[in-house]
C-alpha positions in Angstrom: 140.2 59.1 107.1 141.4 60.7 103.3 144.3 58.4 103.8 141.7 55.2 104.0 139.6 56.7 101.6 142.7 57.2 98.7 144.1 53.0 99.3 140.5 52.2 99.1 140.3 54.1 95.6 143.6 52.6 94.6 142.5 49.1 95.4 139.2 49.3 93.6 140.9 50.9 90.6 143.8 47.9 91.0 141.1 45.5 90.8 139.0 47.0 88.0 141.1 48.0 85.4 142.6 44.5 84.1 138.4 43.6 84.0 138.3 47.2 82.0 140.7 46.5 79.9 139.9 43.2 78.9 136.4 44.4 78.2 137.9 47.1 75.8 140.0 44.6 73.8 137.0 43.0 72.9 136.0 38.9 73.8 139.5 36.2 72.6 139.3 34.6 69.8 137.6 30.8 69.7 139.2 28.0 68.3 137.0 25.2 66.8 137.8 21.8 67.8 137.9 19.0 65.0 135.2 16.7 65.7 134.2 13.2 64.7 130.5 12.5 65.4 127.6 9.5 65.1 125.5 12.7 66.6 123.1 12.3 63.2 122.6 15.4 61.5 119.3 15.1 59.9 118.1 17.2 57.2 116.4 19.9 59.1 118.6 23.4 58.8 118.8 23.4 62.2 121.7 21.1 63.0 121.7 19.0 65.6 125.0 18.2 66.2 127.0 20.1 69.4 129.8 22.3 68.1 132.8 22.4 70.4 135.4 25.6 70.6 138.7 25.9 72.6 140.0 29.4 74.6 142.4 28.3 76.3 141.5 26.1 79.4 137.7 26.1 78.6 135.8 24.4 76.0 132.5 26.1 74.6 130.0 23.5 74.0 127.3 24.9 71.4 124.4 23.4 70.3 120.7 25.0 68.9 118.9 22.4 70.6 118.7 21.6 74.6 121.2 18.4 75.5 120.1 16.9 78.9 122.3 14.4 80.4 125.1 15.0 77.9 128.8 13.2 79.6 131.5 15.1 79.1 134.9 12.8 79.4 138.2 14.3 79.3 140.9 11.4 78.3 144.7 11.5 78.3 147.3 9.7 75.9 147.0 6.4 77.5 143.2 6.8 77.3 143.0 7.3 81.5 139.9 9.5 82.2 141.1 12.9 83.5 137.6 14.4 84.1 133.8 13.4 83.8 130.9 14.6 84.1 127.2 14.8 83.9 125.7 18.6 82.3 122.8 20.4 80.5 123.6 22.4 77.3 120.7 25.3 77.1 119.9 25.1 73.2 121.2 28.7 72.0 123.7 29.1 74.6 127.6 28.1 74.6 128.4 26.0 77.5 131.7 26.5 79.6 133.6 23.7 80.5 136.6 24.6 82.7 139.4 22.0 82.1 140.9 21.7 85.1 144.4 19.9 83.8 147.9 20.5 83.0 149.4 21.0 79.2 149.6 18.5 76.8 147.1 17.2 74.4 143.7 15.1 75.2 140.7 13.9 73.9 136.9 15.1 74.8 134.1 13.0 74.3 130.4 14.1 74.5 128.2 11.1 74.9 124.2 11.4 74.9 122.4 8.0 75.0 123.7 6.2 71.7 124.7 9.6 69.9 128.5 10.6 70.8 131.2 13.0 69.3 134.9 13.5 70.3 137.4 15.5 69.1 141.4 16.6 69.9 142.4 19.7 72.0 145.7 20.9 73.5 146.8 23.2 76.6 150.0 24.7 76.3 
């Protein structure tokens, strides 16, 4: 029974402490992605426009209002949709999106109605 008890305790520990520790360095560094936009900024002090940011595989989509039925396309070199899809950014909240490709360099475009925004990332 103490012999079940100490690999369960190792396990746990074996488990936890790369969550600990990644916690304890602190959150990684975003990258802001270049944009171009037609989004329309307006003259409020509130911007309108979505803000994209890269950590490695994921893209942060922030924006201080609510987007519903925002696109997200993911495009390759030769313009060949990789990904799409149909989300909800929560005004004051950064969105995840988990690219779910292999290295090289593509292009993401945000589309809502008429308004639309794209801009260049790479995974290495």
């Amino acid at each position: 029974m103490k012999r079940i008890f100490f690999i369960s305790i190792l396990l746990v520990s074996a488990i936890l402490m790369p969550i600990i520790k990644a916690s304890a360095e602190g959150p990684t560094p975003k990258t802001p992605v270049d944009t171009k936009s037609n989004w329309g900024g307006g003259t409020r002090s509130i911007s309108s426009v979505p803000e994209l940011y890269q950590n490695g595989d994921t893209i942060f989509i922030d924006s201080e209002y609510t987007l519903y039925n925002v696109n997200i396309t993911i495009t390759d070199n030769n313009n060949e949709t990789i990904q799409s899809e149909n989300i909800t950014v929560i005004g004051g909240q950064e969105y995840p999106y988990i690219v779910d490709i292999v290295g090289g360099t593509y292009k993401i475009t945000l589309t809502q109605g008429s308004k639309s925004l794209y801009g260049y990332f790479t995974i290495e």
